[in-house]
Every structure is written in C-alpha cells, then in structure tokens.
C-alpha positions as CSV (number, residue, x, y, z in Angstrom):
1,X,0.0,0.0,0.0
2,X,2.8,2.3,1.0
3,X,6.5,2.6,1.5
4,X,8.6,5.1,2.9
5,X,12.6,5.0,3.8
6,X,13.1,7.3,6.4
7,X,16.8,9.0,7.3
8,X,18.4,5.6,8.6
9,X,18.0,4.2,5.5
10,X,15.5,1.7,6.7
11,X,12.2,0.7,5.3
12,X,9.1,1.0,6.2
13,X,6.3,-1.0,3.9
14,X,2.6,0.1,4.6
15,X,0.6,-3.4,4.4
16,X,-3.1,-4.3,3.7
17,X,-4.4,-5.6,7.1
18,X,-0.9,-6.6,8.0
19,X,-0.1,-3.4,9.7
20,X,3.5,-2.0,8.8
21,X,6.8,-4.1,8.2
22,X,9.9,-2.0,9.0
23,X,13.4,-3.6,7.3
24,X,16.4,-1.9,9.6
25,X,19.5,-1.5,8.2
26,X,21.0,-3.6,11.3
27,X,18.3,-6.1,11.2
28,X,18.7,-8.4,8.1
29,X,15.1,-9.4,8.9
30,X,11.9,-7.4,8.4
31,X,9.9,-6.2,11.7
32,X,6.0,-5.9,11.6
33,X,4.0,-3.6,13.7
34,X,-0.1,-4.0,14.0
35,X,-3.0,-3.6,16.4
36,X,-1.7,-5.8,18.7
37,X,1.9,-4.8,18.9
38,X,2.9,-3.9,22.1
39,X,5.8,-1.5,20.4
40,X,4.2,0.6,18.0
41,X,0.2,-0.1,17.8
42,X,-1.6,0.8,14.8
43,X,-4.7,1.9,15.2
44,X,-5.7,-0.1,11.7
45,X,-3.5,-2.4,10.1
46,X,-4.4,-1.1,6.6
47,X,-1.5,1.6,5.7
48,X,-2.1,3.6,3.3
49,X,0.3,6.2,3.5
50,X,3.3,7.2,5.5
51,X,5.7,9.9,5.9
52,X,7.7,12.4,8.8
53,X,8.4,15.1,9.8
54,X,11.4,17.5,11.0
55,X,11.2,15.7,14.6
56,X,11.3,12.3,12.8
57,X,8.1,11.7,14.3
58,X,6.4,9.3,11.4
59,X,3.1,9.2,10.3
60,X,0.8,6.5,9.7
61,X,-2.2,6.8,7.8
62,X,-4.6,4.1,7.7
63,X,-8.0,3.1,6.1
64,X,-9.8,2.8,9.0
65,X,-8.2,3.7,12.1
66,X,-7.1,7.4,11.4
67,X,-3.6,7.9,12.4
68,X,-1.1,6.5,14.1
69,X,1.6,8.9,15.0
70,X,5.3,7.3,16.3
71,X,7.9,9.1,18.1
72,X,11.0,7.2,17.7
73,X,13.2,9.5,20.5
74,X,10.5,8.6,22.8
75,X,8.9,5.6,21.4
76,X,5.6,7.0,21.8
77,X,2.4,6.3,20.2
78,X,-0.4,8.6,19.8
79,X,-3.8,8.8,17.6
80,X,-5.8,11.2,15.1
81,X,-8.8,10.0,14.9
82,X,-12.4,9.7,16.0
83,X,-11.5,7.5,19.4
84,X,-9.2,10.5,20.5
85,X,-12.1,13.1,19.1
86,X,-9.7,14.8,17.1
87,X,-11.0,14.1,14.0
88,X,-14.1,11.8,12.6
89,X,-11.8,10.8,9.3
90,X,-10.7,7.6,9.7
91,X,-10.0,6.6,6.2
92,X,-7.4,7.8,5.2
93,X,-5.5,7.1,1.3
94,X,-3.1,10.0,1.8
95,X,-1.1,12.7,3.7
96,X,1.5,15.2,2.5
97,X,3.4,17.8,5.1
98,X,4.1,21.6,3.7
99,X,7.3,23.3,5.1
100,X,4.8,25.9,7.3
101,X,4.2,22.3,9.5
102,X,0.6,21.5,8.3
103,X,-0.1,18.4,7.5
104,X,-2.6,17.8,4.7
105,X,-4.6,14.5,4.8
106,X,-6.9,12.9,2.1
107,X,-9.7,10.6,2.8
108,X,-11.2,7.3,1.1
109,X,-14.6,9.5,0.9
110,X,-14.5,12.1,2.7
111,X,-12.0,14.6,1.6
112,X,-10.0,17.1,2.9
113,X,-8.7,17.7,6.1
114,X,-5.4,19.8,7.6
115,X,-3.7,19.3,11.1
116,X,-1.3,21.6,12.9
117,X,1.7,19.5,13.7
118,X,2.9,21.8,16.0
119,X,-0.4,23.0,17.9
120,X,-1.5,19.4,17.4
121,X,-4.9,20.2,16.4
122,X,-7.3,19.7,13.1
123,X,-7.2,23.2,11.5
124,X,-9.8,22.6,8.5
125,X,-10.5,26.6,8.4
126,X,-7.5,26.5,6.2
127,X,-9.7,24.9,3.7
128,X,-12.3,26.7,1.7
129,X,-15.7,26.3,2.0
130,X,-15.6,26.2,-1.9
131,X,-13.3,23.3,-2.3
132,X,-14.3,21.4,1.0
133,X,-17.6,21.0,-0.8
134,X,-15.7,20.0,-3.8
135,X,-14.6,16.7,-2.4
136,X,-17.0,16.1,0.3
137,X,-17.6,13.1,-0.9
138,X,-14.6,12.4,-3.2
139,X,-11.5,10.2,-2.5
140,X,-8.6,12.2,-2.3
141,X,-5.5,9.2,-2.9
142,X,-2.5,11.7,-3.3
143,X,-1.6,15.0,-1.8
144,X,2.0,17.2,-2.8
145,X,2.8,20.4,-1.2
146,X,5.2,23.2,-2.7
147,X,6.9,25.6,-0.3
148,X,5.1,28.3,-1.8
149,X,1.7,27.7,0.3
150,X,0.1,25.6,-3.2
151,X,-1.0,21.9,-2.7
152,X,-1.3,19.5,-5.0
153,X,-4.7,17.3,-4.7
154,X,-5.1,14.0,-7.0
155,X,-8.6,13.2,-6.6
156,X,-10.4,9.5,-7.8
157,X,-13.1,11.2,-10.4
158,X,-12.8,14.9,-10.2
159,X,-9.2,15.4,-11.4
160,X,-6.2,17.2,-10.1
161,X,-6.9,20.2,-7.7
162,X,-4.2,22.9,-7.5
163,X,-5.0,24.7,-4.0
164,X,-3.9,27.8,-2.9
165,X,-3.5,27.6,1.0
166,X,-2.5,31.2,1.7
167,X,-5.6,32.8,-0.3
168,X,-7.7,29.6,-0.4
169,X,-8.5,30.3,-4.4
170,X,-8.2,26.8,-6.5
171,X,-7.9,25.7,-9.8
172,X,-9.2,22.6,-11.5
173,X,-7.2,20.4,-14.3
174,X,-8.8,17.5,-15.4
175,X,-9.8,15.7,-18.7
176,X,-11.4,17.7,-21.1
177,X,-11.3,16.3,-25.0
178,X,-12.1,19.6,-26.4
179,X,-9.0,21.2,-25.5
180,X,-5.3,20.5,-26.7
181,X,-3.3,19.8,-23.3
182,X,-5.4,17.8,-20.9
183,X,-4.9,15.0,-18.2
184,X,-5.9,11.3,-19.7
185,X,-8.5,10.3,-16.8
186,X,-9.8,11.9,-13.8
187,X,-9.0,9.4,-11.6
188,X,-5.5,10.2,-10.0
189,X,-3.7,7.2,-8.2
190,X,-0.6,9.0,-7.3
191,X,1.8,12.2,-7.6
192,X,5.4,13.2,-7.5
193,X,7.4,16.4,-7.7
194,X,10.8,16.2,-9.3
195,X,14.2,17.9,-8.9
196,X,13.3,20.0,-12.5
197,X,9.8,21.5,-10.8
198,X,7.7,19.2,-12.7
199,X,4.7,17.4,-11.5
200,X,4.1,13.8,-12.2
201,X,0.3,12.5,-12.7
202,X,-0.3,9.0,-12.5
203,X,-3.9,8.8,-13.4
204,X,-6.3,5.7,-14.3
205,X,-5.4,5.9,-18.1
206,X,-1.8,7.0,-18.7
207,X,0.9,9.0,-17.1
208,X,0.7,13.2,-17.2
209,X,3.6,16.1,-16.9
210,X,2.5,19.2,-15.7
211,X,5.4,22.6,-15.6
212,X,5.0,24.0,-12.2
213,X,7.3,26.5,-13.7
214,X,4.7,27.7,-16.4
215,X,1.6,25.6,-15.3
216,X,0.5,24.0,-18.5
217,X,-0.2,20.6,-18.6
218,X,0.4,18.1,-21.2
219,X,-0.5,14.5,-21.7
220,X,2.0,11.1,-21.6
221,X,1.1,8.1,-22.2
C-alpha cells in the first residue's frame, strides 16, 4: 500500500491488514508492527500512507483507524482519529506535510482535512468552504505540497486540484477532450514532484507532466 525510507536508511512497507513491516539497516530481517503490537500499535493495520516530519516523528495513515503517530526519541504512540475526538476521518489514502508544518490529509470519501503539527490540532479553516464542498464526498488518494503555500490534490473522479493555502483560491485540471493539453483520466492514483519542478500525474489511463514552472499541462502516455 505504501513505503517510505526514512533517514536511517531503513524501510518502512505500509501493508493491507498486516499493519507496517519496517526492514532496519542492522536487522537483516523485516519487523512488523499491528494492532496488537505492544511497540508501535496501529490503530488499523491497513497503511495507506506514510511519511515524517522534522522531529522524525512518522506518520501513519490508515484506512480505517485514522492515524497512528510514532515518536522514535521517545517511542511514543499517539492517535488522530475519532476515538481520540480529534477528527471523525478515519480513512485515510493519503497525507503530505508543507514546510509551514501543516499536515494535509486525504480521505477514502470524505476529503479534505489539515492538522497543525505543531499546535497538534485539526485546522480545517484552512480549507475553503468552496473546495471542501468539492470533495465532500470524493477520495482524495495523493496530496504534494510546494513551499510556496500551493498543494497538490489528485482526486479518484474529479481530477487534479491545485489549492492555494495562503488565499484559499483553487484551480481545477482534469480531462477535457475539447481542448489540446489535458490530463488522460480523472482518476489520479498517485503524484510526484521532481528535482526539474515538474509534477508527475499518474492517473487511471496513462501517465501526465504538468510545468510548475509555467503551469501548463500536457499528456504522456
């Protein structure tokens, strides 16, 4: 489901209903971590996504649970989710964290959310009324994040969303026959931003390019 190496060098493999298997660079054998770990409980053992932050805290998002936050310094677990009343999103598909310490989450069905890493709280004001409604009910499977306040949100049937966090404006890109440059499905699986400022679209039907340079968008397949 996910995999993510963090600055060790070892790997952590998000797993469906198997929890997370971690391979350490001085373990030559992989470690697994689920509900019923006592180091490291998941609060769902589907991963769907998983990343850290500047503390090396890591992240795990899960289809089901919320998430499941791990402090390696301290080897403390704590939760985001409805159990803790932090947030009623528990199904998570992805999570991406801007350099302002937000963490932007996107759901299975019930879009958008953002949580303050550093006030430790759910801070969906940040979202516009506009766009919340947007993908209220839409799966939102991959989220990017530029350091310029603009995320990146891949949604499964409404195309990409460019968002504009600092004067929550938004533009949408999707597939439209009628015009030259357009993305090959509306169903985006997963994102990447390179080295040269270009933004990867892996949709249903084909692979897209998009200049964040220039912003125009042209098809691969």
């Amino acid at each position: 489901k996910s995999v993510f190496i963090d600055k060790k060098g070892s790997v952590w493999i998000g797993c469906y209903y198997k929890g997370v298997n971690i391979w350490d660079v001085s373990n030559v054998n992989f470690s697994n971590y689920n509900q019923n770990s006592k180091k490291i409980p998941m609060s769902f053992d589907v991963i769907s996504s998983i990343i850290t932050d500047k503390n090396k805290n890591i992240y795990f998002g899960t289809e089901g649970g919320g998430i499941t936050i791990y402090n390696p310094n301290t080897s403390a677990t704590s939760y985001i989710n409805s159990s803790t009343g932090q947030s009623n999103k528990n199904d998570i598909k992805s999570m991406s964290l801007s350099p302002d310490n937000i963490l932007w989450i996107g759901t299975f069905s019930k879009g958008l959310s953002a949580y303050n890493t550093l006030s430790k709280r759910i801070e969906d004001n940040r979202i516009s009324s506009e766009l919340s409604a947007l993908v209220k009910e839409t799966g939102v499977y991959s989220i990017k994040t530029e350091a310029n306040g603009i995320v990146w949100i891949g949604t499964f049937g409404k195309g990409l969303i460019r968002y504009n966090s600092i004067d929550k404006t938004f533009v949408l890109v999707g597939n439209d026959n009628t015009k030259a440059n357009f993305l090959t499905n509306n169903i985006i699986r997963t994102l990447l931003i390179d080295q040269k400022k270009r933004l990867w679209v892996g949709t249903q039907n084909g692979l897209n390019c998009i200049s964040l340079n220039n912003f125009k968008p042209n098809h691969y397949s």
